[in-house]
GUZADREN-258275 format. One record per residue: residue number from 1; residue in three letters; x, y, z of N, C-alpha, C, O in turn. Coordinates in nm, 3 decimals. Layout:
// GUZADREN-258275
<r nr="NUM" rest="ala" n_X="X" n_Y="Y" n_Z="Z" ca_X="X" ca_Y="Y" ca_Z="Z" c_X="X" c_Y="Y" c_Z="Z" o_X="X" o_Y="Y" o_Z="Z"/>
...
***
This chain:
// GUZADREN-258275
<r nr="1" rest="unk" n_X="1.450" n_Y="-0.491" n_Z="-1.201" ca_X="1.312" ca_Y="-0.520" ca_Z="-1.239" c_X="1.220" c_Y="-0.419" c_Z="-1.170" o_X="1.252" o_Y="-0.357" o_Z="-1.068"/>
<r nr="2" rest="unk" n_X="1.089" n_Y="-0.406" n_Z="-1.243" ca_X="1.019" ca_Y="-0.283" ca_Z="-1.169" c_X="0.887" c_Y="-0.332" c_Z="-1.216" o_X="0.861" o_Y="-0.377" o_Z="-1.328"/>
<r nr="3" rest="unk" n_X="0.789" n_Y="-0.315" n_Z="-1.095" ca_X="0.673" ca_Y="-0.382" ca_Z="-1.089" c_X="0.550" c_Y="-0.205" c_Z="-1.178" o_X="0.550" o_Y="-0.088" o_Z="-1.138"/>
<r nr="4" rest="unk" n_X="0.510" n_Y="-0.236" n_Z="-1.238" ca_X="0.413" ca_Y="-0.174" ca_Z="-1.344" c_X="0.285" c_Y="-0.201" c_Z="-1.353" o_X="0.233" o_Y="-0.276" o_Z="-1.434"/>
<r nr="5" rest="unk" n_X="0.217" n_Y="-0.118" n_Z="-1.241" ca_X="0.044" ca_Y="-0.197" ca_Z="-1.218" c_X="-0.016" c_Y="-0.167" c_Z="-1.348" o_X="0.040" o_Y="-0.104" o_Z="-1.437"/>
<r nr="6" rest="unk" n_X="-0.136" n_Y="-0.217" n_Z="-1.353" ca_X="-0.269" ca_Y="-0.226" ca_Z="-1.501" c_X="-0.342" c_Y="-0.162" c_Z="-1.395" o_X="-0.340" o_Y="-0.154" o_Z="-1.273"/>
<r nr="7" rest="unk" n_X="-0.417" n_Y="-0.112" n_Z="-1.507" ca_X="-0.535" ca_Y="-0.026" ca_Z="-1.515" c_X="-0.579" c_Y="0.042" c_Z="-1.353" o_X="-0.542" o_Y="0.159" o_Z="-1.348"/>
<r nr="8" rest="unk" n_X="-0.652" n_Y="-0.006" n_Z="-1.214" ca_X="-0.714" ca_Y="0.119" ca_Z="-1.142" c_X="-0.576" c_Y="0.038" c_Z="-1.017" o_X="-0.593" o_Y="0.045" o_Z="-0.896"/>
<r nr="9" rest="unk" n_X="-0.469" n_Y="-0.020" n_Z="-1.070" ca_X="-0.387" ca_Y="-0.110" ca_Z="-0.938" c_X="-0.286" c_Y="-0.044" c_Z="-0.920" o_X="-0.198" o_Y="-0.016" o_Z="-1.001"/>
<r nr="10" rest="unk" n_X="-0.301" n_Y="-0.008" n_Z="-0.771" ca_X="-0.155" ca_Y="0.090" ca_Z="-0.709" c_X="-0.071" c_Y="-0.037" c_Z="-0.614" o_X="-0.114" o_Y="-0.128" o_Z="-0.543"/>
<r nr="11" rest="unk" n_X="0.106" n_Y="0.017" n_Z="-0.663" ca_X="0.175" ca_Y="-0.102" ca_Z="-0.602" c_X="0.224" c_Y="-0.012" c_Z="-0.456" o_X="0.291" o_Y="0.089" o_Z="-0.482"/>
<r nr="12" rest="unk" n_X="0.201" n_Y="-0.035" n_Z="-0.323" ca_X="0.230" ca_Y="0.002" ca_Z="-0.180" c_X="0.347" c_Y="-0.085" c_Z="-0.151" o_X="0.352" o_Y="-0.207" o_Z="-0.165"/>
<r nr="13" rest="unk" n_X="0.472" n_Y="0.022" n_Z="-0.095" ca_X="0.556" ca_Y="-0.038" ca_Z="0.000" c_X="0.504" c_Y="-0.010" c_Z="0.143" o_X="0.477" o_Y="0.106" o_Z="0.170"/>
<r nr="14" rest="unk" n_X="0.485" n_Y="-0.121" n_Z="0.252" ca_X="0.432" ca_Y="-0.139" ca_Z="0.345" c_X="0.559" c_Y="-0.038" c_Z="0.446" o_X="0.681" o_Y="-0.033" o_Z="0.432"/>
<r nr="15" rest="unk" n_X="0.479" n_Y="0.026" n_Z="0.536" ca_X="0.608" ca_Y="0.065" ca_Z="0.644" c_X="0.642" c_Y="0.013" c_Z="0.762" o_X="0.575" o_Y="-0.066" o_Z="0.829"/>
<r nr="16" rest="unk" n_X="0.774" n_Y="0.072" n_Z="0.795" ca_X="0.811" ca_Y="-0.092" ca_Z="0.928" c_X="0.698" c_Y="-0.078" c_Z="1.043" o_X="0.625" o_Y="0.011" o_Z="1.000"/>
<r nr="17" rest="unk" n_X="0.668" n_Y="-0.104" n_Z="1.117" ca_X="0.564" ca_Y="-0.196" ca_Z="1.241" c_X="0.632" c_Y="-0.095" c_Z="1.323" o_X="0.746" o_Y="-0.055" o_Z="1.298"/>
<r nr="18" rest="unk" n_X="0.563" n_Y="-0.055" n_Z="1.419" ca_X="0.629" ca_Y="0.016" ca_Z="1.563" c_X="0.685" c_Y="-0.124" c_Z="1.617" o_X="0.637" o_Y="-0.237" o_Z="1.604"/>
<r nr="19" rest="unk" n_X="0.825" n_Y="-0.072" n_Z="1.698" ca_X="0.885" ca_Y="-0.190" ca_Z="1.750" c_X="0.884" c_Y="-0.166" c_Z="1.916" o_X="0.957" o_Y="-0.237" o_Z="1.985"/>
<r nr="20" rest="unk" n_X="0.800" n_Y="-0.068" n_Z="1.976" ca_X="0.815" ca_Y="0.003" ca_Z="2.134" c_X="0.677" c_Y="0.087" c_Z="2.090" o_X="0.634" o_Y="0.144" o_Z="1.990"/>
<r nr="21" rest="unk" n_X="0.628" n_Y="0.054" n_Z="2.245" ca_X="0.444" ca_Y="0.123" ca_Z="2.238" c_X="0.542" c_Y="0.239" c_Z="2.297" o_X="0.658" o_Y="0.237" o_Z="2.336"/>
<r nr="22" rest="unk" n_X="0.415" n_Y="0.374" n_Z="2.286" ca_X="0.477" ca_Y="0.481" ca_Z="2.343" c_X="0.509" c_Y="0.494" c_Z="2.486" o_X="0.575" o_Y="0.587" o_Z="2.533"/>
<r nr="23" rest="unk" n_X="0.461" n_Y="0.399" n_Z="2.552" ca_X="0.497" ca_Y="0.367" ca_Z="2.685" c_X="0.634" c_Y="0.308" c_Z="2.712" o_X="0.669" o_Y="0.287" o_Z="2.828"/>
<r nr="24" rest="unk" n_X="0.723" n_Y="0.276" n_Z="2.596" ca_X="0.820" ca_Y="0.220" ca_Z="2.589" c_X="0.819" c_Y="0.046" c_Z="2.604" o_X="0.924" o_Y="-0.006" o_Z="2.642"/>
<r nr="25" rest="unk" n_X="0.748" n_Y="-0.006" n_Z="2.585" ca_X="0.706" ca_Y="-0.150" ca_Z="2.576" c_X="0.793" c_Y="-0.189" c_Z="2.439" o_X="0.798" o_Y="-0.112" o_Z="2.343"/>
<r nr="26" rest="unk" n_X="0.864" n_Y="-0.328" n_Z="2.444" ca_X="0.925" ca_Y="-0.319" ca_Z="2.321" c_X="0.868" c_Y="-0.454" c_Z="2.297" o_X="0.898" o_Y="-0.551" o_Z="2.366"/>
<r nr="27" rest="unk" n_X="0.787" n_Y="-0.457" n_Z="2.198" ca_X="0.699" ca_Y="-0.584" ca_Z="2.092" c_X="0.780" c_Y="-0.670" c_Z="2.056" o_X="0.883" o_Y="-0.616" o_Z="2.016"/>
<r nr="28" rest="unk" n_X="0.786" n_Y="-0.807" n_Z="2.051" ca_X="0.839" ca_Y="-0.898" ca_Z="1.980" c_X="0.759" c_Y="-0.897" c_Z="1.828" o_X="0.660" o_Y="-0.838" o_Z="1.784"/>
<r nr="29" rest="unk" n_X="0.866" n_Y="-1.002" n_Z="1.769" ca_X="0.788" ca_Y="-0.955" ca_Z="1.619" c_X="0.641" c_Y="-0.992" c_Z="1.588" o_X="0.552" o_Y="-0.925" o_Z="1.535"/>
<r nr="30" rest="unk" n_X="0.640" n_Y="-1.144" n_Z="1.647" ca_X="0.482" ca_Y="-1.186" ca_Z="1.670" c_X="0.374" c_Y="-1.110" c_Z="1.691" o_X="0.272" o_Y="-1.111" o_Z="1.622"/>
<r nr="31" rest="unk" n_X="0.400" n_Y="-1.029" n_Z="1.805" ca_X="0.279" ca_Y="-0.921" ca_Z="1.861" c_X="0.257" c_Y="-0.801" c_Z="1.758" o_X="0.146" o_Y="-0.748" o_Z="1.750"/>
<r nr="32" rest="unk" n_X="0.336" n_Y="-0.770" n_Z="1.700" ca_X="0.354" ca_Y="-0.649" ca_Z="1.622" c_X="0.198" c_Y="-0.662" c_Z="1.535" o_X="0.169" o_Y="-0.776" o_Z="1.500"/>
<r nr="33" rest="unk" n_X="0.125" n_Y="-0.580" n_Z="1.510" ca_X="0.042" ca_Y="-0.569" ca_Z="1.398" c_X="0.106" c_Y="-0.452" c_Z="1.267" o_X="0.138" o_Y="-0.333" o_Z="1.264"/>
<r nr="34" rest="unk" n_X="0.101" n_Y="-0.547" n_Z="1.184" ca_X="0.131" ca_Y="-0.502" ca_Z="1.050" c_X="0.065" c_Y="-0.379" c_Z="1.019" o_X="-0.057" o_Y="-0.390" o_Z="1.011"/>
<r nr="35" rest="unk" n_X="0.124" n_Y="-0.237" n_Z="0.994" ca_X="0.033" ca_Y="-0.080" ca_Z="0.958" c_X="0.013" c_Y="-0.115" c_Z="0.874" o_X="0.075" o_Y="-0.201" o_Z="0.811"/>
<r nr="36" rest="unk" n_X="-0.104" n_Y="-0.046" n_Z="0.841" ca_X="-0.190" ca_Y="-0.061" ca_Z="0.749" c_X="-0.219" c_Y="0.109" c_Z="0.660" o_X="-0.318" o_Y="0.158" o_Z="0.606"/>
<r nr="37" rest="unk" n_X="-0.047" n_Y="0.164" n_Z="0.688" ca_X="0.045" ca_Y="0.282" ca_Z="0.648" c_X="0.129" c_Y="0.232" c_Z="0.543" o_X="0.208" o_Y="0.150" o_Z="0.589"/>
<r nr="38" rest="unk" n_X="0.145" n_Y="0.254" n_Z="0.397" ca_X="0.254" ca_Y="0.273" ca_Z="0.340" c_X="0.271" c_Y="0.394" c_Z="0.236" o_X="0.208" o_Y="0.500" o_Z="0.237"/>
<r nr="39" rest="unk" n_X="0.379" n_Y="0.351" n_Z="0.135" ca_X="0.399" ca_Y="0.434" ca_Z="0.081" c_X="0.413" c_Y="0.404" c_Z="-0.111" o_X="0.496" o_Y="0.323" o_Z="-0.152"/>
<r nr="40" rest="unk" n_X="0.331" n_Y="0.471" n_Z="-0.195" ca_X="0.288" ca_Y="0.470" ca_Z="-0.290" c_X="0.446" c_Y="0.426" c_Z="-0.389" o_X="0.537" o_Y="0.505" o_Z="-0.414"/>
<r nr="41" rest="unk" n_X="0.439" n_Y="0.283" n_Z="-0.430" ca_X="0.571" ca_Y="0.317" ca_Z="-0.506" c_X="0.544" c_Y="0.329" c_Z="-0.669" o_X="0.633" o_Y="0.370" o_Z="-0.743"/>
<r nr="42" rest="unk" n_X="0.410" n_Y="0.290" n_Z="-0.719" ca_X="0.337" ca_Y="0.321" ca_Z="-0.884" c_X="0.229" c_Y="0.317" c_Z="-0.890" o_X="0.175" o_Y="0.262" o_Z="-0.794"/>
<r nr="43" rest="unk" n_X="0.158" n_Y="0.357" n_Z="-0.977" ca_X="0.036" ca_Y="0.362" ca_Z="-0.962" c_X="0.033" c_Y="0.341" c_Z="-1.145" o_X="0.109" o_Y="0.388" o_Z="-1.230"/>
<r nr="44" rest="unk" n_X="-0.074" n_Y="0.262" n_Z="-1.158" ca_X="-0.194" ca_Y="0.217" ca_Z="-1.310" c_X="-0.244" c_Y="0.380" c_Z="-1.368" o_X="-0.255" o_Y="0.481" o_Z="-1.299"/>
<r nr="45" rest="unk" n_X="-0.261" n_Y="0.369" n_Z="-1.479" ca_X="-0.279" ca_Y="0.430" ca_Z="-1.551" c_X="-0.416" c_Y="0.487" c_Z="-1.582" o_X="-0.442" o_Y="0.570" o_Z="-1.668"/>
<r nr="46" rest="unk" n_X="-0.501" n_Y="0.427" n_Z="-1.496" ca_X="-0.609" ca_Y="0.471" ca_Z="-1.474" c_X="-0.722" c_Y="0.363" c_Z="-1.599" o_X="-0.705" o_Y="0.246" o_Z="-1.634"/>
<r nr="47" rest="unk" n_X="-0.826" n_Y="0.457" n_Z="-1.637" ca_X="-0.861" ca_Y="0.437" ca_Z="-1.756" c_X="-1.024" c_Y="0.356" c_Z="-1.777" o_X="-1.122" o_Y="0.396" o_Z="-1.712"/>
<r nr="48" rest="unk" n_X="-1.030" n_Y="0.278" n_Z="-1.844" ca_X="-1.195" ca_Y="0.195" ca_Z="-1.839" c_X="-1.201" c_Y="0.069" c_Z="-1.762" o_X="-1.160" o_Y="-0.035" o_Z="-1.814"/>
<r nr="49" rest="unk" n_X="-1.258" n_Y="0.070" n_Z="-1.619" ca_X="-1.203" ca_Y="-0.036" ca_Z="-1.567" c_X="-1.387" c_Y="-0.037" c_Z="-1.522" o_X="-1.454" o_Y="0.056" o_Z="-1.476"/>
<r nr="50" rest="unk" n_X="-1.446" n_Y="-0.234" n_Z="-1.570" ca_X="-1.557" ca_Y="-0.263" ca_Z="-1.550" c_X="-1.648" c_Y="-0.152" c_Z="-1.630" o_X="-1.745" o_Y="-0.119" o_Z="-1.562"/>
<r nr="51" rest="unk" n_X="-1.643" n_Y="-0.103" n_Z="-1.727" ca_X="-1.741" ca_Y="0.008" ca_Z="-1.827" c_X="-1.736" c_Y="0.146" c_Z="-1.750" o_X="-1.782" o_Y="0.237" o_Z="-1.820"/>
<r nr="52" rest="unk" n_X="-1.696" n_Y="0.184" n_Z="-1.634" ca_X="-1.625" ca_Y="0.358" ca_Z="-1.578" c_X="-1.526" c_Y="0.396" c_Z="-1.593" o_X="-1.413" o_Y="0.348" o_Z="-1.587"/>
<r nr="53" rest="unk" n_X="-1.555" n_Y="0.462" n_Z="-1.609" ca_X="-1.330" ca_Y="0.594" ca_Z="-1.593" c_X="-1.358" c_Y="0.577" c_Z="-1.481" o_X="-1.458" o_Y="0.585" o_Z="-1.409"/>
<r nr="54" rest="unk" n_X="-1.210" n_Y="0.540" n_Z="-1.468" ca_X="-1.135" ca_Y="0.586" ca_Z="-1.362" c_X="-1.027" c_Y="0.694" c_Z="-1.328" o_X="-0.923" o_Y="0.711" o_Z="-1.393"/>
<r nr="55" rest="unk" n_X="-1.048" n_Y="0.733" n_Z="-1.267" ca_X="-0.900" ca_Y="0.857" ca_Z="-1.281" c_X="-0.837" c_Y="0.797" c_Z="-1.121" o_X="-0.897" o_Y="0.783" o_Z="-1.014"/>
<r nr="56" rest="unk" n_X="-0.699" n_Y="0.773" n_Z="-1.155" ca_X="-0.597" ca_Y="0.836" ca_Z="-1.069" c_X="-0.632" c_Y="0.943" c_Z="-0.939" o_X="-0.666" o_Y="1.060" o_Z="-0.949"/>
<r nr="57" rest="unk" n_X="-0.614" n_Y="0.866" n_Z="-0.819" ca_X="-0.639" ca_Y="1.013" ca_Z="-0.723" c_X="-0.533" c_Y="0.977" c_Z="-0.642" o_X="-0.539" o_Y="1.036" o_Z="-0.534"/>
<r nr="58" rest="unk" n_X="-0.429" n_Y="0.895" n_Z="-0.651" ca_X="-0.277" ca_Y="0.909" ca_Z="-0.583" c_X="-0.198" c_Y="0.919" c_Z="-0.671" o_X="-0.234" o_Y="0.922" o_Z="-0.789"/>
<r nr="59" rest="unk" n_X="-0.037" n_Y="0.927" n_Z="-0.623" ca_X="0.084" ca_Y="0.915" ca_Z="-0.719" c_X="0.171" c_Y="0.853" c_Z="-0.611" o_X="0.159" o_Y="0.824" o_Z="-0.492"/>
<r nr="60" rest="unk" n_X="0.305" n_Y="0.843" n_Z="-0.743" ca_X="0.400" ca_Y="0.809" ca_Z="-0.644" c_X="0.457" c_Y="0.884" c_Z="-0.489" o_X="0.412" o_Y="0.997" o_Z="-0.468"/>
<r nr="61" rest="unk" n_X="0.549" n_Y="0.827" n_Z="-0.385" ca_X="0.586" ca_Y="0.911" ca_Z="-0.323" c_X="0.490" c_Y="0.953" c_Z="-0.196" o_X="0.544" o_Y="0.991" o_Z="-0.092"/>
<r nr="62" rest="unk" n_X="0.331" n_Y="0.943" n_Z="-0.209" ca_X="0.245" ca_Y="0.942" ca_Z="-0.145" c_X="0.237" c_Y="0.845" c_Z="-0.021" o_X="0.273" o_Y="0.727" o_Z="-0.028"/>
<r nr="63" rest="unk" n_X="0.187" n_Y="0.903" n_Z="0.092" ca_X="0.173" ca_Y="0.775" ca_Z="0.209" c_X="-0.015" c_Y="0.769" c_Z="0.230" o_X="-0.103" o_Y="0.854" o_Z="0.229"/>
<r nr="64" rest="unk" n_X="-0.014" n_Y="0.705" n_Z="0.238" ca_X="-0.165" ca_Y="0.636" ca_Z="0.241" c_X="-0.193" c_Y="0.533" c_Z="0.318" o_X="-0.117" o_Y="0.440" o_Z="0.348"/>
<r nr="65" rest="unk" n_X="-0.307" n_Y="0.551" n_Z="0.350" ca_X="-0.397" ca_Y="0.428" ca_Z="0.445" c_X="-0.486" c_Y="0.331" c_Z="0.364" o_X="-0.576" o_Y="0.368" o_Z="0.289"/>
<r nr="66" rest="unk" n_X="-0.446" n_Y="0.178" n_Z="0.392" ca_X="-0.555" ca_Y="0.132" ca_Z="0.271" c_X="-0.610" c_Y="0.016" c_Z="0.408" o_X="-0.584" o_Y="0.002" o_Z="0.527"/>
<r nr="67" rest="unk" n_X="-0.699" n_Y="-0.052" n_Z="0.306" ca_X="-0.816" ca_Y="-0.107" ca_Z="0.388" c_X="-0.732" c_Y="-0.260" c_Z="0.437" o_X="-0.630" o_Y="-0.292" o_Z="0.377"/>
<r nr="68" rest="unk" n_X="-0.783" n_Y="-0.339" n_Z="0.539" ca_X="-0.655" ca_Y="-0.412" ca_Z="0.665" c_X="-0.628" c_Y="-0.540" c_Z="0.543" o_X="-0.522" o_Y="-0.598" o_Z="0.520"/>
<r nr="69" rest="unk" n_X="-0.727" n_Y="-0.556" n_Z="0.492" ca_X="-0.713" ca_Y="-0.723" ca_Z="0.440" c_X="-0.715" c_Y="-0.727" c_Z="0.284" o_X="-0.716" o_Y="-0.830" o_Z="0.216"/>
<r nr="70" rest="unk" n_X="-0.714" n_Y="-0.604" n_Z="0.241" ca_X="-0.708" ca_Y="-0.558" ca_Z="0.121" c_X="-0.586" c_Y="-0.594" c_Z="-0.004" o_X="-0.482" o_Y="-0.533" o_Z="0.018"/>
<r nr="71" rest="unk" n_X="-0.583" n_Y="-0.659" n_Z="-0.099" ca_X="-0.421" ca_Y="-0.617" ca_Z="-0.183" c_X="-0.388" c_Y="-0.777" c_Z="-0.204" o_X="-0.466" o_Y="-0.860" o_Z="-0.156"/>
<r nr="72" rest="unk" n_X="-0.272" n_Y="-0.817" n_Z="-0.275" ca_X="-0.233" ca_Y="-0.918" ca_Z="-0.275" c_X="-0.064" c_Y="-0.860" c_Z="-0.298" o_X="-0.012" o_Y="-0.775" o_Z="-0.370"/>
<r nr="73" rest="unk" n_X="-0.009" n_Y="-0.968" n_Z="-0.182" ca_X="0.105" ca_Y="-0.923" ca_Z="-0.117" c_X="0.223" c_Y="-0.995" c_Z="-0.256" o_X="0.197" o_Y="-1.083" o_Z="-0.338"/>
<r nr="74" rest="unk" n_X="0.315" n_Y="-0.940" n_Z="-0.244" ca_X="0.405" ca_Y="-0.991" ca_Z="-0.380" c_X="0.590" c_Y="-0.947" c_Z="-0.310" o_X="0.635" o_Y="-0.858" o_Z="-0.238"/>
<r nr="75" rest="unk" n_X="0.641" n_Y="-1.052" n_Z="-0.374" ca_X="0.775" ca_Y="-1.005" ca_Z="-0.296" c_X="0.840" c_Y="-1.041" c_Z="-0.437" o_X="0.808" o_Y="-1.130" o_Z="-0.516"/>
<r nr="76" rest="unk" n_X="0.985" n_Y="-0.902" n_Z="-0.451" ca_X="1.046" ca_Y="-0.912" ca_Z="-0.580" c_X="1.188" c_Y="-0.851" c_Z="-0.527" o_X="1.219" o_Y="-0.765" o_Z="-0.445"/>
<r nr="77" rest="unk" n_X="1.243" n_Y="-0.919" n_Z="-0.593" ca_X="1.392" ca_Y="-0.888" ca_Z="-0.533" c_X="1.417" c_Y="-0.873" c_Z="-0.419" o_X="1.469" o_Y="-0.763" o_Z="-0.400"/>
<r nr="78" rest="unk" n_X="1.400" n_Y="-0.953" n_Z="-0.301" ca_X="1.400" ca_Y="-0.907" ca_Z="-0.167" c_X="1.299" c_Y="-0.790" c_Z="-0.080" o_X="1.325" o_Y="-0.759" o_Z="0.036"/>
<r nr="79" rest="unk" n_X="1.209" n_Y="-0.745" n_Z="-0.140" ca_X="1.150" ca_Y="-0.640" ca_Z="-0.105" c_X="0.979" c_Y="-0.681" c_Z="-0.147" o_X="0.920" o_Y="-0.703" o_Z="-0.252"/>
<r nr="80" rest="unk" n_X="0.944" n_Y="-0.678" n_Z="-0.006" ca_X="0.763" ca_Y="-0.700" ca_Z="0.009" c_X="0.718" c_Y="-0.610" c_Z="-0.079" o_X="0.808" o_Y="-0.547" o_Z="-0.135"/>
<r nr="81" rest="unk" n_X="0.580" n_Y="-0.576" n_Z="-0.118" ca_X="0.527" ca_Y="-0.512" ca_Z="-0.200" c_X="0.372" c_Y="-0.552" c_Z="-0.194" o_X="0.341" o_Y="-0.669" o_Z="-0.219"/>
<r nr="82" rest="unk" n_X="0.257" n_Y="-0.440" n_Z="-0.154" ca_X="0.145" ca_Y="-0.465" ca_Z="-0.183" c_X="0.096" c_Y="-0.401" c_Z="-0.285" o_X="0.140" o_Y="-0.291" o_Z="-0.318"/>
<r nr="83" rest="unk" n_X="-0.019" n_Y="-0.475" n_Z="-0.360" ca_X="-0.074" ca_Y="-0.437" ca_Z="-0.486" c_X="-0.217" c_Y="-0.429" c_Z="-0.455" o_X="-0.285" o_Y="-0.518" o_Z="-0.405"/>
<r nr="84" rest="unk" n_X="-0.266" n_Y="-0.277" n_Z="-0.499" ca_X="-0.456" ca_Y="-0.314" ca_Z="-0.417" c_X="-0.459" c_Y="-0.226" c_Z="-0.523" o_X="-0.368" o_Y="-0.171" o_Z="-0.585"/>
<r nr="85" rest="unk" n_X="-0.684" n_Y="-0.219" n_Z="-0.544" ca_X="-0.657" ca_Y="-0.152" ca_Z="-0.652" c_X="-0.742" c_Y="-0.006" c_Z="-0.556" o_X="-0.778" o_Y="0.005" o_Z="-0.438"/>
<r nr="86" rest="unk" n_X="-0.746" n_Y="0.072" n_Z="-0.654" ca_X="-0.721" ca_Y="0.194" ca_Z="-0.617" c_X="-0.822" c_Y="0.243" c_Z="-0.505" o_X="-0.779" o_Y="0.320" o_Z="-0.420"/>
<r nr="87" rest="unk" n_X="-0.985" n_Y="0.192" n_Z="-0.499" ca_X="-1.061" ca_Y="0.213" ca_Z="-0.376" c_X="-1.062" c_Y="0.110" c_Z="-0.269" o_X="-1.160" o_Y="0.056" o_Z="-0.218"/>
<r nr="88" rest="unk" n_X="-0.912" n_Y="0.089" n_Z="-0.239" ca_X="-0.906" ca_Y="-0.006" ca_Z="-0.106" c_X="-0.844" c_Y="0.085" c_Z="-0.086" o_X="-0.802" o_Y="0.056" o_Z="0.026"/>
<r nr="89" rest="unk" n_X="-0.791" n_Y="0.204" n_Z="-0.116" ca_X="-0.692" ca_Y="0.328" ca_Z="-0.054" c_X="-0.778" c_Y="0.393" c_Z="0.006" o_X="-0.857" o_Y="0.447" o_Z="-0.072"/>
<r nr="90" rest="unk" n_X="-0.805" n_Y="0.420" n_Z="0.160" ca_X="-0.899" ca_Y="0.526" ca_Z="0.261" c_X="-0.858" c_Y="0.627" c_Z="0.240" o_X="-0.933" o_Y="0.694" o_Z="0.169"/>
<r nr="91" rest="unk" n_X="-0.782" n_Y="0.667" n_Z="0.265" ca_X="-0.711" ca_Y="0.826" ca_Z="0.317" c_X="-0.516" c_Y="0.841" c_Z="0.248" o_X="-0.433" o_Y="0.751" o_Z="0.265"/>
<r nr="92" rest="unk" n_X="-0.487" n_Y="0.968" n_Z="0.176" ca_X="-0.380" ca_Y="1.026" ca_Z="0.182" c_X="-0.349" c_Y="1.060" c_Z="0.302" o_X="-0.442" o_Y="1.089" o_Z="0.377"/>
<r nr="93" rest="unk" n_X="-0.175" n_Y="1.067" n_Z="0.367" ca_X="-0.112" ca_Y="1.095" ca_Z="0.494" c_X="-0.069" c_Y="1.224" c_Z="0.460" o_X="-0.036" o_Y="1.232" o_Z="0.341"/>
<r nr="94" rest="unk" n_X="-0.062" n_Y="1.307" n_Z="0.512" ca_X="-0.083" ca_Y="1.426" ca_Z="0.439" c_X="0.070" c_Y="1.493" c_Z="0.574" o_X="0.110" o_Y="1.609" o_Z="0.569"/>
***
C-alpha cells in the first residue's frame, strides 16, 4: 500500500530521536523530544488549493524541517508517517 497526498499535502517520514546528548548522556525514551527533521516520502500534486496555485517547492527524498505541532500523524503498515501540508515545511536540509 502507498500513501498518495491531494493537492498542497506532503507525506514526512519522521527521523529517529537522538538516543545520547553529545555529552554522551543516554535519554530514556520518555525524555527524548521527537525531531522535528524528516524525510520527504511524496508529495501532492500541487495545483488550486483555496482559489491560488500552488506549486510544489519539495520532492521526494528531501530532508526538511517542518513546524513542531504541525501534520496529522498516520501509521500504515507498521511505519509512522506525517502528513502536513506544504507551508508547515520551514526549511530544506540541504
Amino acid at each position: 500500500m502507498k500513501l498518495v497526498p491531494l493537492a498542497d499535502r506532503v507525506v514526512l517520514k519522521q527521523l529517529e530521536a537522538e538516543e545520547t546528548t553529545k555529552s554522551g548522556i543516554i535519554l530514556s525514551s520518555k525524555s527524548q523530544e521527537k525531531p522535528q527533521e524528516a524525510e520527504v516520502v511524496a508529495v501532492g500534486p500541487g495545483g488550486m488549493v483555496d482559489g491560488k496555485e500552488v506549486t510544489m517547492q519539495v520532492s521526494a527524498g528531501q530532508k526538511v524541517i517542518y513546524s513542531k505541532y504541525a501534520g496529522t500523524e498516520v501509521k500504515l503498515e507498521g511505519e509512522e508517517y506525517i502528513i502536513v501540508k506544504q507551508n508547515d515545511i520551514l526549511a530544506v536540509v540541504e
